[in-house]
C-alpha positions in Angstrom: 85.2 -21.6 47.3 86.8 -21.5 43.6 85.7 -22.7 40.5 88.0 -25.6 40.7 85.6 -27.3 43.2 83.0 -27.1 41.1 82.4 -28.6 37.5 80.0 -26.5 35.4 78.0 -28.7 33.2 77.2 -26.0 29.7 79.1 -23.0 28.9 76.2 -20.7 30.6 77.5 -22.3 34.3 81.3 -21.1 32.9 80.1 -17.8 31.8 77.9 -17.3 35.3 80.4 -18.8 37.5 81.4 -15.7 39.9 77.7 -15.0 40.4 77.4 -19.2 40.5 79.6 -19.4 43.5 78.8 -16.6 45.3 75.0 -17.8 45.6 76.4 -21.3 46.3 78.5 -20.1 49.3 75.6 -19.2 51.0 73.6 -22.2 51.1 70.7 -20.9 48.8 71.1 -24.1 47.0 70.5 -26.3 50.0 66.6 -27.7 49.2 65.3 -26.4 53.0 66.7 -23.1 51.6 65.7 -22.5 48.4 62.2 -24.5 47.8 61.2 -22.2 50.5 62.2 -19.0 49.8 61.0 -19.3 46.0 57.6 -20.3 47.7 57.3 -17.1 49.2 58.4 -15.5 45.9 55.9 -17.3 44.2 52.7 -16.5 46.9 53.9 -12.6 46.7 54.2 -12.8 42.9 50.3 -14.4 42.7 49.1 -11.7 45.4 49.6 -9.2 43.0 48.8 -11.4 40.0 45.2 -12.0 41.4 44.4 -8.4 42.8 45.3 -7.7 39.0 43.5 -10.1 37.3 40.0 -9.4 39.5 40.6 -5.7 37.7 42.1 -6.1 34.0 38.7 -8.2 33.3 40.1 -11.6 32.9 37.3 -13.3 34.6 34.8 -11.8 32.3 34.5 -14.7 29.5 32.1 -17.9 30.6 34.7 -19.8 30.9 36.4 -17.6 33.3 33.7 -16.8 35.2 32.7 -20.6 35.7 36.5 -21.8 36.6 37.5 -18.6 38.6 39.0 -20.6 41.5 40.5 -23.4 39.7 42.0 -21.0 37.8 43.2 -18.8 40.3 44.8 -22.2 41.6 46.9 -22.8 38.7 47.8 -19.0 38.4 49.1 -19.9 41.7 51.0 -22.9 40.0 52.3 -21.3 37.1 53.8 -18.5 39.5 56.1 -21.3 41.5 56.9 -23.0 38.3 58.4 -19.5 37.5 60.2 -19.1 40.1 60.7 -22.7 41.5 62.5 -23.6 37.7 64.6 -20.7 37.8 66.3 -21.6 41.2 66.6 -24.7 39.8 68.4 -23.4 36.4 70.7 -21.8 38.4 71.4 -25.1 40.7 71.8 -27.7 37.8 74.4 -25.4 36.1 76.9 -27.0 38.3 77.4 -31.0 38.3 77.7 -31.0 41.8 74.4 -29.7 42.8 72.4 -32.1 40.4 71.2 -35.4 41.8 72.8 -37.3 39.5 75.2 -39.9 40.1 76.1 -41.1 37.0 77.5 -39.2 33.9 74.4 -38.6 31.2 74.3 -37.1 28.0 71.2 -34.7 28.9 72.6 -33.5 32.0 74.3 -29.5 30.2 70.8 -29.4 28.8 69.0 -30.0 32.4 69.5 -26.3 33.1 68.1 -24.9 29.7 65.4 -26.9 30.1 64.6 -25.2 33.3 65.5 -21.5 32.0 63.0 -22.7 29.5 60.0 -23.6 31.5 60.7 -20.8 33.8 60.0 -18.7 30.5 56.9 -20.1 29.4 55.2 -20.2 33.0 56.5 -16.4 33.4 55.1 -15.6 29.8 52.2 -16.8 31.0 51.6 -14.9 33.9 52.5 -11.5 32.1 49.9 -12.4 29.5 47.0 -12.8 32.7 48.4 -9.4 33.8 48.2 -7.2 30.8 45.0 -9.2 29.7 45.1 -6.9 26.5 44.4 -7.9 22.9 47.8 -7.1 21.0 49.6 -8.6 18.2 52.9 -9.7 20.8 50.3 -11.1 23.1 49.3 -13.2 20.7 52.7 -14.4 19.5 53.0 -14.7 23.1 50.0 -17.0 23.4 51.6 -19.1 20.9 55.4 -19.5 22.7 53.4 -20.5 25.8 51.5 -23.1 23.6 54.7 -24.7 22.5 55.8 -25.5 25.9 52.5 -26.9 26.8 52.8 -28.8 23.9 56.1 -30.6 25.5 54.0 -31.0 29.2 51.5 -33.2 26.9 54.9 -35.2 25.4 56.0 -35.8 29.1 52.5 -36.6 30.2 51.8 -39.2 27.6 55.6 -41.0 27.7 54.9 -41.2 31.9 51.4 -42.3 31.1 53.0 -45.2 28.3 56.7 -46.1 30.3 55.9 -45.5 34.4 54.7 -47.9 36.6 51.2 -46.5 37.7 51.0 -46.4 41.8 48.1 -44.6 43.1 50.6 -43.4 46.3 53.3 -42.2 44.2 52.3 -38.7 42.6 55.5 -39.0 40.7 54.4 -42.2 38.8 53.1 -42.9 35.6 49.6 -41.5 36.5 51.0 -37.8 36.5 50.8 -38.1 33.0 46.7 -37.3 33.6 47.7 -34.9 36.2 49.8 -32.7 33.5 46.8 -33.3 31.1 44.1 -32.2 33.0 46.2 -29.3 34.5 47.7 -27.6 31.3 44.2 -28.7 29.6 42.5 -26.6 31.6 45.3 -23.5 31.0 45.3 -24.4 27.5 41.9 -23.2 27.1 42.9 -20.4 28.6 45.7 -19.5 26.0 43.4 -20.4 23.2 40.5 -17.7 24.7 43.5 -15.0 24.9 44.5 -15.7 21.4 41.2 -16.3 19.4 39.5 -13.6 21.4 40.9 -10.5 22.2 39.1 -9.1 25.2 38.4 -5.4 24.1 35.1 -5.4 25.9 36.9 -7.1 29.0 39.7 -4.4 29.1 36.1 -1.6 29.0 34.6 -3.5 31.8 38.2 -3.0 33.9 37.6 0.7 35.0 34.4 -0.4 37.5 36.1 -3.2 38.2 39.4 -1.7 39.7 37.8 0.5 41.3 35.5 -2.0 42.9 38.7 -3.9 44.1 40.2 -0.5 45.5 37.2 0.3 47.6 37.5 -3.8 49.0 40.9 -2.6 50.0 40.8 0.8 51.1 
């Protein structure tokens, strides 16, 4: 397959193109392909993010301790949207693979704004791994609050312009859905940036090796 076949939509689809192509001619774009193997990507990458997290004292805060498995649920989230937004960046640099019919002025941007989210949600996960009080993480903190910033825009314009139907989960009432789910991880971002856990990173030693005698 050459690059005449396929029309890249930004200069970052011309500038990847081999690499675009090559991917492409193996049917890793096909949904049945990719959704799946990003999945598995995603389960492996929260595997290691929990064992971690059960050590580095990140359930040691009230709030933490209270929301443990909710939390651990939308760690699980925030690990697909990582990878999940990547494979898509890669697919929507190429018109051809986009769902789109019709020619739209947003449609070079539809790939940044997946490189994008895949950044936040992957910032976020390396901040619940390190779990350490630092200066970056907080700056970090901070980058992931921006993009949680534009889930509450996209949440309040489905809320205000969708139909609501209560079987569509894609319809005007996933605006609450995005609230209540980056609410709830918000509060997580503020407790890593107002409150370093120095005590939390202390109570880490007993904990990993708690977690090391569960697995040995």
């Amino acid at each position: 397959m050459s690059s005449e076949t396929v029309t890249f939509v930004n200069p970052l689809g011309e500038a990847l193109a081999p690499l675009l192509l090559a991917i492409r001619s193996t049917g890793f774009f096909e949904v049945f392909v990719y959704f799946p193997a990003m999945v598995i990507v995603a389960a492996v990458l929260f595997i290691k993010l929990k064992r971690t997290a059960n050590a580095n004292g990140t359930f040691q805060t009230p709030f933490h301790r209270r929301t443990r498995y909710l939390l651990l649920a939308l760690y699980a989230l925030m690990c697909f949207f990582a990878t999940g937004a990547f494979a898509v960046a890669l697919k929507t640099l190429m018109l051809e693979e986009t769902d789109y019919t019709e020619a739209h002025w947003f449609i070079p941007y539809v790939s940044y704004l997946h490189f994008y989210i895949t950044s936040v949600a992957g910032v976020f996960v390396y901040l619940v791994w390190t779990n350490r009080p630092s200066w970056f993480n907080r700056a970090l903190c901070i980058y992931v609050q921006i993009g949680f910033l534009g889930a509450y825009w996209i949440g309040g314009y489905r809320i205000m312009n969708e139909e609501w139907d209560l079987l569509d989960p894609a319809s005007g009432l996933s605006g609450f859905y995005l609230f209540l789910v980056f609410g709830v991880l918000n509060v997580d971002i503020a407790l890593r940036f107002g409150h370093p856990t120095k005590q939390a990173q202390c109570e880490s030693t007993p904990l990993l090796l708690e977690d090391l005698r569960v697995r040995s």
